[in-house]
VOBA-1610 file (N, C-alpha, C; in pm, whole numbers, padded with zeros to 5 digits, always signed):
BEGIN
Unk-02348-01782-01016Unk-02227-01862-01033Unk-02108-01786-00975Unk-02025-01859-00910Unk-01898-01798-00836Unk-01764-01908-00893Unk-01663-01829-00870Unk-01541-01901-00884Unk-01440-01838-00780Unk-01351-01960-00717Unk-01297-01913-00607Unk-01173-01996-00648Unk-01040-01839-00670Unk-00933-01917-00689Unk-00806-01853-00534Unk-00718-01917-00571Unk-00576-01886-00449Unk-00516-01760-00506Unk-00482-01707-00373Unk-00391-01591-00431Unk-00281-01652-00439Unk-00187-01554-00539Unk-00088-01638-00545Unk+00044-01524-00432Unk+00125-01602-00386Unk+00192-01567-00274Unk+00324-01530-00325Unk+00382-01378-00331Unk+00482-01310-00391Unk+00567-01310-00330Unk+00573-01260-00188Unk+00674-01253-00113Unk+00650-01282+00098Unk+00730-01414+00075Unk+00663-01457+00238Unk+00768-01409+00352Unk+00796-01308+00412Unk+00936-01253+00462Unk+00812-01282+00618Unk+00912-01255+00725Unk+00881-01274+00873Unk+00779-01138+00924Unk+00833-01012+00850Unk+00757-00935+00885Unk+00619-00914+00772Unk+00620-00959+00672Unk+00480-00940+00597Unk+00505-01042+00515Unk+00363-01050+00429Unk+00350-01176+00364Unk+00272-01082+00233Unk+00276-01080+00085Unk+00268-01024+00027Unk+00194-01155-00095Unk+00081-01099-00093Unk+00001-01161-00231Unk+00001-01121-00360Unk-00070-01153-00479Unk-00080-01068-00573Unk-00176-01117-00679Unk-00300-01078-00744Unk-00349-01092-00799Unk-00427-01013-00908Unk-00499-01027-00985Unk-00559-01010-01155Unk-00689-00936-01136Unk-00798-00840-01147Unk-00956-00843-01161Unk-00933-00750-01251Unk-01026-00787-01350Unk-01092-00705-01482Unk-00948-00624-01554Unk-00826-00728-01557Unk-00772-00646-01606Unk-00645-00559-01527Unk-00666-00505-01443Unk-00572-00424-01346Unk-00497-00559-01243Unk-00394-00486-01170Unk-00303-00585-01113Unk-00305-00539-00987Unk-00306-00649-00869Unk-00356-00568-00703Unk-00209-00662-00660Unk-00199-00577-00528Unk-00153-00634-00445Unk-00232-00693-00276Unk-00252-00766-00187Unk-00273-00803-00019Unk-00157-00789+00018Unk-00156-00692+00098Unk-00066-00706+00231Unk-00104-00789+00354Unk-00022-00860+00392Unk-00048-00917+00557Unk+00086-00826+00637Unk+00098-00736+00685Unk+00180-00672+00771Unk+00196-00708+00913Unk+00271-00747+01020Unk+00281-00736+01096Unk+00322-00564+01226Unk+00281-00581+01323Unk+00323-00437+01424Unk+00466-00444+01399Unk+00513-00314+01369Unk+00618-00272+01382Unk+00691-00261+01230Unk+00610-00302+01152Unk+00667-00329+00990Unk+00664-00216+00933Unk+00751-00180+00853Unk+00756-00032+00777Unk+00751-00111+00596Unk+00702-00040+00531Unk+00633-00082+00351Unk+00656+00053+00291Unk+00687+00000+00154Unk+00702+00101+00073Unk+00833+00194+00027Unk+00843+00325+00099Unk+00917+00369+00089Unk+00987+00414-00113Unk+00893+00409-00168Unk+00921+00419-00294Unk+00799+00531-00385Unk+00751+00520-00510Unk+00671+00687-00568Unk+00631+00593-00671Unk+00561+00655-00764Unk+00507+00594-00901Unk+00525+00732-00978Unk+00516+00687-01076Unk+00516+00833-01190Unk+00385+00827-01256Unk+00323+00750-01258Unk+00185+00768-01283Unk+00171+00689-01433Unk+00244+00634-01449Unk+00238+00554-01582Unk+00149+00417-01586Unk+00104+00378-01453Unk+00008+00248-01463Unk-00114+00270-01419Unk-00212+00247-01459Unk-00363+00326-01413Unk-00347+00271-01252Unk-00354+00125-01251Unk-00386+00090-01088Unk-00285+00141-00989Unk-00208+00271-01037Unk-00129+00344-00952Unk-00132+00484-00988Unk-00244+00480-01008Unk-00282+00647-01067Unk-00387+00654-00988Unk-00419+00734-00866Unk-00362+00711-00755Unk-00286+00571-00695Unk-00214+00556-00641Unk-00240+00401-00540Unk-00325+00464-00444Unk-00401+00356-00393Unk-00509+00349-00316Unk-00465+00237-00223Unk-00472+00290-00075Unk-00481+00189+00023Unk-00594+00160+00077Unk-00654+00084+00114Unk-00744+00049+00222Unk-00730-00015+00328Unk-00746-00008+00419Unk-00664+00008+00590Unk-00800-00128+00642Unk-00790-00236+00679Unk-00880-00309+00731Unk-00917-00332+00886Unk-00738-00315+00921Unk-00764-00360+01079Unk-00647-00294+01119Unk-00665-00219+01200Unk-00534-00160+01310Unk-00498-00033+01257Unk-00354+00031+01295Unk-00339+00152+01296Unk-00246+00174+01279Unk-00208+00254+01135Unk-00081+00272+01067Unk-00091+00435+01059Unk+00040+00460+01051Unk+00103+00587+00992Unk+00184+00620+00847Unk+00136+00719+00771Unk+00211+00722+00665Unk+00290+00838+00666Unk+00427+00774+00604Unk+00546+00912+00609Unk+00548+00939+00439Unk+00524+01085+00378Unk+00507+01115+00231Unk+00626+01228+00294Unk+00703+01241+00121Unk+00831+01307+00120Unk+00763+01382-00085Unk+00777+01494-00064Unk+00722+01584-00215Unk+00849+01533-00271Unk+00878+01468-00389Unk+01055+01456-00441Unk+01062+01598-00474Unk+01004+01676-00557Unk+01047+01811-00584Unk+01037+01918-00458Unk+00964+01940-00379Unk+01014+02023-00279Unk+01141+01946-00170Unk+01082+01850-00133Unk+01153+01779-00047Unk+01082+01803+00115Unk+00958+01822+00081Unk+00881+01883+00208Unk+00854+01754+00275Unk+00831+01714+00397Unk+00834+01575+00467Unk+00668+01591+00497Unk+00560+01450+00485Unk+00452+01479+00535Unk+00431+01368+00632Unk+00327+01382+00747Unk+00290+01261+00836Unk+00146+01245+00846Unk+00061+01163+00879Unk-00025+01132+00887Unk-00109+01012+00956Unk-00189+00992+00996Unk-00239+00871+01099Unk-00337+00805+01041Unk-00390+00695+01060Unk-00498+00674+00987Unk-00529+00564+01099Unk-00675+00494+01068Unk-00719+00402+01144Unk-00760+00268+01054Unk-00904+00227+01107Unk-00940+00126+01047Unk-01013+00171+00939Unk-01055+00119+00814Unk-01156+00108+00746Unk-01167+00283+00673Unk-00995+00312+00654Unk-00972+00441+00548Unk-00908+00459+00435Unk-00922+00528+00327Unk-00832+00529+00206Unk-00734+00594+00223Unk-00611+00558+00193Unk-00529+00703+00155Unk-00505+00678-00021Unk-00499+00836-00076Unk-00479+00857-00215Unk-00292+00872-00178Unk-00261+00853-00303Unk-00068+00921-00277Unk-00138+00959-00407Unk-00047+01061-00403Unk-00030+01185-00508Unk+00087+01170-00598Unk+00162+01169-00780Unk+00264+01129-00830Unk+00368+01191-00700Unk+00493+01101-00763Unk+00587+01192-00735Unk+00621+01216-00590Unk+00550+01145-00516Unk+00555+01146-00369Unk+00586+01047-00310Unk+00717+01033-00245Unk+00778+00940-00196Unk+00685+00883-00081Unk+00657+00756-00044Unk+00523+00693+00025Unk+00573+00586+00130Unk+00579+00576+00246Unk+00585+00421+00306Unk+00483+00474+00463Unk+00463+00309+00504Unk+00361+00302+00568Unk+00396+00223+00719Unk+00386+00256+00824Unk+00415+00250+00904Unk+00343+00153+01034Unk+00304-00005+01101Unk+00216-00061+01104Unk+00199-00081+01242Unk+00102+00029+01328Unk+00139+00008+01533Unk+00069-00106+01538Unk-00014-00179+01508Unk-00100-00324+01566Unk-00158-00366+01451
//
């Protein structure tokens, strides 16, 4: 037996389109990003499990993530491709960067 419902649609802006939905409990977000879109730019403190890590999963194309330590203030970069996780770590300022 299956059940197939709609996501429901949070935020429809020109450069991304932002879903949001429910499983077992925890709360997700879908991104639809377009090239050239920058996301995020914000940290968690670790107070909600489904952000203890946040977890991305990368489906199609090739983004960059810019991480900032709030307590050192050390700047980090990173590349990623298709079909990878990134963990963020508390406390670490996070946004995501979208080439195709």
């Amino acid at each position: 037996m299956y059940q197939i419902e709609e996501l429901e649609k949070w935020k429809d802006k020109p450069e991304k389109i932002v879903y949001r939905y429910s499983a077992s409990g925890d709360k997700w977000i879908c991104l639809i990003l377009k090239k050239g879109c920058v996301a995020g730019e914000h940290y968690h403190k670790g107070l909600v499990a489904s952000k203890n890590p946040e977890i991305n999963i990368i489906l199609k194309g090739k983004v960059e993530y810019y991480l900032k330590d709030l307590k050192s203030g050390k700047p980090e970069r990173s590349e990623r491709r298709v079909a990878r996780q990134r963990y963020f770590k508390l406390l670490f300022i996070h946004s995501i960067a979208f080439f195709t």
